[in-house]
N, C-alpha and C positions, 0 to 999 in steps of 0.2 A: 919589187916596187912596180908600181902602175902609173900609166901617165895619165895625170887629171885636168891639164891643159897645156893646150901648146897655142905661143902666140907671140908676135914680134909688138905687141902692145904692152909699155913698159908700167905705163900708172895701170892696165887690166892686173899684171905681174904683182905691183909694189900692195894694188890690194887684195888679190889670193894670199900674199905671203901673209901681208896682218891678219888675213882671217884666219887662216889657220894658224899662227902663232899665239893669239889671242885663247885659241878652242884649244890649244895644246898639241896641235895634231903636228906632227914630227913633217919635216918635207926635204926636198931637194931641188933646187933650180940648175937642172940639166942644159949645158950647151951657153951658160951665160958668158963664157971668157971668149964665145966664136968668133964676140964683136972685132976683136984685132984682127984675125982673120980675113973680114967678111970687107975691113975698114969703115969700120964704122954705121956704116947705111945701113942699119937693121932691118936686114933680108930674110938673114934665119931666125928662124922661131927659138924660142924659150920653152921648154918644156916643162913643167912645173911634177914634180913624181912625191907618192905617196906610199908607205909600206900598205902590201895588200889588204893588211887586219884595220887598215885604217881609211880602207876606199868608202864604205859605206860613209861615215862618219863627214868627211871631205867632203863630199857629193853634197848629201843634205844642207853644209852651210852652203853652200856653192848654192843650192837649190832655194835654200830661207833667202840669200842675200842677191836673187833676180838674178843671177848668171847661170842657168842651169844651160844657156845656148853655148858655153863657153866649153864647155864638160867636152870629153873624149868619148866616146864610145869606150866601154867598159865592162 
């Protein structure tokens, strides 16, 4: 898996997910339980992860839907 964004922004998070839920692209929201952790103060990032056969694909909506600043290095 590859990381295709990392960000303590939760509505940046809830709209990656629809978008790729919608395109069908498989994901994982890595680090999302750290909030009890962290207590609450969303300090740590969310990192949002894509099977590699699925990067390209990710990217491109990512890139149609104006967040291409949001993307990781990749």
């Amino acid at each position: 898996m590859i990381e295709l964004v990392r960000t303590n922004d939760l509505v940046l998070i809830s709209l990656v997910e629809t978008l790729l839920t919608q395109a069908g692209v498989a994901f994982f929201v890595a680090d999302q339980h750290m909030s009890a952790a962290e207590g609450s103060l969303g300090f740590l990032p969310r990192r949002i992860m894509v099977a590699s056969n699925a990067q390209e694909r990710a990217r491109r909506l990512m890139r149609d839907a104006g967040l291409s600043g949001e993307l990781r290095d990749g």
